[in-house]
N, C-alpha and C positions, 0 to 999 in steps of 0.2 A: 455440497455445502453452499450456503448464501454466501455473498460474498456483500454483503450491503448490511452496516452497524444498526443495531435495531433503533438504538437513541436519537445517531445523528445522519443517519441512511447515510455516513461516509464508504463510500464504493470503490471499485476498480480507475485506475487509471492509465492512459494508454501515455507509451514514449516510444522511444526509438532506441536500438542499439549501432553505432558508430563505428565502421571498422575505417581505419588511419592504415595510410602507406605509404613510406618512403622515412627516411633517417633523420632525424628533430635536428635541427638549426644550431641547436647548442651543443651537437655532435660532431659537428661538420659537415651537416647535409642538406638541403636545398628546404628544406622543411616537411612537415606533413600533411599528406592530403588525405581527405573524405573520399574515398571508394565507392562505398556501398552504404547501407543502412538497412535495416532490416525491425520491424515494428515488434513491439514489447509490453508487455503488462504490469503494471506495478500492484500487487494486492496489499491490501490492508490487512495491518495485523489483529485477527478475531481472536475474541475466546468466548468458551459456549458458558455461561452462569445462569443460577437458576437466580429472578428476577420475579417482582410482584408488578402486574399489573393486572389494574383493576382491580385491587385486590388478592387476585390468585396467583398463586406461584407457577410462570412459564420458564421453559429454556428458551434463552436467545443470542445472538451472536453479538457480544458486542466488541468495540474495540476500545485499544489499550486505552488512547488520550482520554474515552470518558467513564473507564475504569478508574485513574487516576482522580478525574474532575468528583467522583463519586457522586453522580447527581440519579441516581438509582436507591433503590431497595431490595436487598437483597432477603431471598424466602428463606 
């Protein structure tokens, strides 16, 4: 599947995931620390609609936000 909005080429985006050790402050414990981390994908949410362009009716992937904004035509 693409992963990239056919309207607004919004894409993948990278993060991180955070793993915490030790017992929070507000527990009784010295507070917590950063460990490790380990790298992450955030995807965009697509949905496949059929769409005019140029004229002719294609499938393409787009996402929710400009489903919503409705700045499309639908076949």
């Amino acid at each position: 599947m693409l992963r990239k909005c056919f309207l607004c080429e919004k894409g993948l985006q990278t993060g991180k995931v955070v793993s915490r050790k030790g017992l929070y402050k507000k527990k009784g414990g010295t507070g917590s620390k950063i460990c490790r981390s380990s790298k992450r994908q955030f995807l965009p949410n697509l949905q496949k609609m059929r769409i005019l362009v140029g004229g002719h009716p294609t499938k393409a992937y787009i996402c929710t936000r400009c489903i919503k904004k409705g700045n499309f035509l639908k076949a």
